[in-house]
N, C-alpha and C positions, 0 to 999 in steps of 0.2 A: 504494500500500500504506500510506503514512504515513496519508493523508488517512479511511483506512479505522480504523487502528487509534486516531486520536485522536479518531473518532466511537461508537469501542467501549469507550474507556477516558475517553473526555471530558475538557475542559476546567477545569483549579482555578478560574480570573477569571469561569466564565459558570456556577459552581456545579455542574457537570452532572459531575466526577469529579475524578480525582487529577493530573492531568499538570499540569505548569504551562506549555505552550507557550500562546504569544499568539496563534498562529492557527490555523486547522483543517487547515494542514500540505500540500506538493504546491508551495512555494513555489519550491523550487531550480530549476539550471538544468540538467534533464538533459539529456544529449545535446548542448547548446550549442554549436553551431559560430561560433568567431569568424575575423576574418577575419586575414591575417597582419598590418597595418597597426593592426587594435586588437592582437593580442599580442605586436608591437611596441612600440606605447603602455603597455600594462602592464607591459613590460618594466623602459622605459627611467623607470619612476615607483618603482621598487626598485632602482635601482644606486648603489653609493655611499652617502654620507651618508644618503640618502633611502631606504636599508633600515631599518624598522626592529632590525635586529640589529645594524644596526654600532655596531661601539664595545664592544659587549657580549663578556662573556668566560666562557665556560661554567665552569664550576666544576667541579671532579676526577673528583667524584660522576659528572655528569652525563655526563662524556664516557666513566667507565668505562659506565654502562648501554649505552649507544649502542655502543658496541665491542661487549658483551656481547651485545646484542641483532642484533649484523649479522656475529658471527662463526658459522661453519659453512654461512653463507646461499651458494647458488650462481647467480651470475646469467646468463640464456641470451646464447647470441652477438648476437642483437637489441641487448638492454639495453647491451655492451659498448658495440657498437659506436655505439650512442646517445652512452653517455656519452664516448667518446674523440673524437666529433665537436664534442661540445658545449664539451670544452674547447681543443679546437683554434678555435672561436669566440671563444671566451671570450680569446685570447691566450697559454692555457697551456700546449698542445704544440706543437711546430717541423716542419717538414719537415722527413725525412728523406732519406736516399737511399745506396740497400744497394748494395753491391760483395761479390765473392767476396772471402777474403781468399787463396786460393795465389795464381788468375791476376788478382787485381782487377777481373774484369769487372761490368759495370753489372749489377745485377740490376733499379730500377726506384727510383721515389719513390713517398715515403708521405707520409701527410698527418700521423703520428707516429709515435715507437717502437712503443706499444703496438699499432696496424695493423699496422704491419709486423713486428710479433712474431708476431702470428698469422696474418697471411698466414703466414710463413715457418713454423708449426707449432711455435714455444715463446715459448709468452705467459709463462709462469712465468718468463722468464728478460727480463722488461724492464729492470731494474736493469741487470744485467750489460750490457744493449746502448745504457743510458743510458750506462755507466762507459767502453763504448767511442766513442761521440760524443762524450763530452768528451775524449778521449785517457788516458782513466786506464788503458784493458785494448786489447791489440791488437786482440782479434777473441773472438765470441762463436756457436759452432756452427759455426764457419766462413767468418761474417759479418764486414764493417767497414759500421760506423753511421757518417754524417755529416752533421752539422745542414745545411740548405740557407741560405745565408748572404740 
């Protein structure tokens, strides 16, 4: 479709219209499948220092639009469950592992609170079952959270 409409609106550099693209367009990479060992590689060429954002500090402005713009958005159970994986990669969620709290029985291990907030059917209540892994709250729904050491 690019390569169609930058032949119907033409070229600024080759005099033939208004666009200013340098090439007749159809460049990108659609569909591109890489393999896991290159998106590994491109990973590991962004972490750390070698981000260009680090170091960087967004400005008040900035971070209110970004709220602004990502409040009332709903995201499906897929995308959750994407991202709670990605940060248990990442080093940022813990295992857990749920008990009843009258008879303490095993209920199972999770790979983090938020999983096993919705396994257990209240994700809204992650906080409160982080406050009981740490030992701040006894029990939350009936749950005891404990980080797996």
């Amino acid at each position: 479709m690019e390569i169609e409409l930058v032949k119907k609106y033409g070229r600024k550099d080759l005099n033939e219209g208004t666009l200013v693209n340098l090439t007749d367009g159809g460049d990108g990479i659609l569909n591109c499948k890489r393999s896991e060992e290159t998106k590994r590689k491109l990973s590991l060429k962004k972490i750390g220092e070698k981000n260009p954002q680090w170091g960087k500090k967004q400005s008040e402005e900035t971070k209110k639009k970004r709220n602004e713009s990502l409040t009332g958005q709903k995201r499906n159970e897929e995308t959750k469950i994407k991202q709670s994986l990605s940060s248990v990669k990442s080093g940022q969620a813990k295992e857990v592992d749920v008990f009843t709290y009258e008879t303490n029985d095993y209920v199972g291990r999770y790979y983090a609170i938020s999983e096993a907030c919705r396994q257990l059917g209240f994700h809204h209540l992650n906080g409160k079952a982080t406050q009981v892994a740490k030992g701040k709250r006894n029990h939350v729904q009936g749950y005891v959270f404990k980080y797996v050491a």
